[in-house]
C-alpha positions as CSV (number, residue, x, y, z in Angstrom):
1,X,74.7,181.4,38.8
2,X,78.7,181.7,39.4
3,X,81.0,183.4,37.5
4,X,82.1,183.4,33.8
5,X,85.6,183.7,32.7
6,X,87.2,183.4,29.4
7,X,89.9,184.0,27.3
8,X,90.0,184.7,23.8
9,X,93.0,184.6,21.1
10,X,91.7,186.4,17.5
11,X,93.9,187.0,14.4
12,X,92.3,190.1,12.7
13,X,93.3,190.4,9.0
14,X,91.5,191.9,6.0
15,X,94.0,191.2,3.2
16,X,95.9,188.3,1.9
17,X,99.6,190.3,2.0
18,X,99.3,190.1,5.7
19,X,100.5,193.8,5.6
20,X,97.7,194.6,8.4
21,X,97.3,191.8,10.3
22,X,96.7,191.9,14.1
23,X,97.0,189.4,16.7
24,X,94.6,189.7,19.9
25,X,94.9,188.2,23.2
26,X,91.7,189.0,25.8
27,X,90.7,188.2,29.3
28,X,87.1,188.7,30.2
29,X,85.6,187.9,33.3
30,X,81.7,188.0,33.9
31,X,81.0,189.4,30.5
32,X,83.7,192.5,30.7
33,X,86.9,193.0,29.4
34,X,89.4,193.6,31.6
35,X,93.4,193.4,30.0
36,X,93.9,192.7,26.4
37,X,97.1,192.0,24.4
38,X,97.1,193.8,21.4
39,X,100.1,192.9,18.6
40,X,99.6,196.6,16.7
41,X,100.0,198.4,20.1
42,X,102.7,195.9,21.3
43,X,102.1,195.6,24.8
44,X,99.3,194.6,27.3
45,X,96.5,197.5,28.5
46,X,94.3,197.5,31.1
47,X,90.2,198.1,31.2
48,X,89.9,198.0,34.9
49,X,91.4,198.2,38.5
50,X,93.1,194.9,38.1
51,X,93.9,194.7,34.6
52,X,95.8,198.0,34.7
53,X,97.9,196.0,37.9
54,X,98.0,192.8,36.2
55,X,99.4,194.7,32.4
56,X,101.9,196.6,34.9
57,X,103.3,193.3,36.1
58,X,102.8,191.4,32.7
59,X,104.4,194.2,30.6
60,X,107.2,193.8,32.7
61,X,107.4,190.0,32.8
62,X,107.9,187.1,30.7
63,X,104.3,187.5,29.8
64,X,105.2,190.0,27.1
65,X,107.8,188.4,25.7
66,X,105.5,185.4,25.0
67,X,102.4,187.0,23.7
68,X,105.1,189.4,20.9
69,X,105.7,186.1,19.2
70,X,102.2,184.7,18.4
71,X,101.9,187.0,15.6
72,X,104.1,185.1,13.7
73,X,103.6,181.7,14.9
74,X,99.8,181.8,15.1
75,X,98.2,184.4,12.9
76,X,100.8,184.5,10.0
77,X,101.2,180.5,10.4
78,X,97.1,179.7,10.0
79,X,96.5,182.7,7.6
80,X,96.8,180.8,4.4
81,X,94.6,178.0,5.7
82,X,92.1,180.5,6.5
83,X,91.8,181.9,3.4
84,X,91.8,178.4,1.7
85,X,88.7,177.5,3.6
């Protein structure tokens, strides 16, 4: 019993040119999703009643501005050691 939260960072990629490569940042609590960053749409969106708040004030905030750069220095970065392994 309790509650269940997690958050959850995912490169997607299907190529090694890195051409479509897509950098996720979720926020689930108790098993649904409820705001997402997605790197291909550019911006935080919102699943439910407080994730559309929370991706109003985030799209808005220094949040953003944070979460734009990780496709470069977390997906593009690790890619090649991905595809190594």
């Amino acid at each position: 019993d309790g509650y269940f939260e997690q958050v959850v960072s995912q490169c997607r990629f299907s190529s090694k040119d890195l051409q479509g490569i897509e950098f996720i940042h979720s926020y689930v609590f108790n098993k649904a999703e409820y705001i997402r960053f997605n790197s291909t749409v550019g911006k935080y969106v919102g699943y439910t009643e407080l994730g559309v708040k929370n991706a109003e004030a985030w799209n808005k905030g220094p949040e953003l501005a944070g979460e734009l750069g990780e496709l470069e220095r977390f997906c593009k970065h690790n890619a090649p050691i991905d595809y190594s392994a």
